[in-house]
C-alpha positions, 0 to 999 in steps of 0.5 A: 500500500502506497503510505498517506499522510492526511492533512487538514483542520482540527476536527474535519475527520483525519482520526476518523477516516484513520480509523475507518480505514484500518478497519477500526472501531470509529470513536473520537479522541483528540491527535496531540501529535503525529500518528505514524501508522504503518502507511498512514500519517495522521497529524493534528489539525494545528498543523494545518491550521498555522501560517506555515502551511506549506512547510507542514505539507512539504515536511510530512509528505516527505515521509509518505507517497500520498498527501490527503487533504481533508476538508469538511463539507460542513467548513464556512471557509477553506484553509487551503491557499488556492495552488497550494499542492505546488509546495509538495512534490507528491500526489496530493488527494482531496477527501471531502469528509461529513458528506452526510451532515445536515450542514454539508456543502459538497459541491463548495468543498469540492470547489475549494480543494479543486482550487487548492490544486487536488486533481482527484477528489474523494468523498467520504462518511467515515462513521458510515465507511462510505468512500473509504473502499475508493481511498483503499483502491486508489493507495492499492499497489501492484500485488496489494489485495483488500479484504473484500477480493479474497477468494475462499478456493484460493491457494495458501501461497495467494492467501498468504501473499493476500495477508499484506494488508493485516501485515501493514497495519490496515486490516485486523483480520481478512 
């Protein structure tokens, strides 16, 4: 699996979609520093939040091979300068999150990461699991298989190349 690092403000979903995406039991607690996951990089909204920006996209995207950058859809303003995936020389993914909430504004949202320079845009409800299977296919490499792909009359040798992803950290049990 290709390592990402999620990037956006407190409380526009980066735990949750950590959690979504490992397969984990979806429960709130506060990022107080960086979590380096096997191949996810979850770090604290301050981060993004700060005039420096640029400098925390450019400095974590080093360590992974995919910059997302959250946004909430139930956001009143974005945090992205308008271009600002120029600062990092990695594939930077928008990940519009909350996309259920009474508040949400997708199409805004889309608009603003659209703006920021993110080519490829996902959109997920992280507490649903919604989305989380598209982000899952697109980190996917060569030789990567998610859980739902197993095939039961497969042989050992298959199965065992299959149990990568429970060896990175992303799935407990295939």
């Amino acid at each position: 699996m290709k390592k990402i690092v999620l990037m956006g403000r407190s409380e526009c979903g980066k735990t949750t979609l950590t959690q979504a995406l490992r397969g984990e039991k979806i429960q709130y607690h506060k990022t107080q520093y960086v979590n380096n996951f096997d191949v996810i990089i979850d770090t604290p909204g301050e981060y993004a939040q700060t005039k420096n920006l640029g400098h925390a996209l450019a400095l974590y995207s080093y360590e992974a091979d995919v910059v997302g950058m959250l946004l909430s859809a139930t956001e009143p303003y974005s945090l992205y300068p308008p271009c600002c995936t120029a600062m990092c020389n990695r594939e930077v993914i928008g990940i519009v999150t909350k996309i259920h909430d009474e508040k949400a504004n997708v199409k805004r949202a889309k608009k603003w990461l659209r703006l920021a320079g993110c080519k490829k845009i996902f959109y997920v409800d992280s507490k649903s699991y919604e989305g989380v299977p598209e982000i899952l296919e697109h980190l996917k490499e060569e030789g990567d298989v998610l859980p739902w792909e197993i095939d039961e009359s497969e042989g050992t040798q298959q199965k065992q190349h299959k149990n990568k992803l429970t060896d990175v950290g992303l799935c407990d049990t295939i």
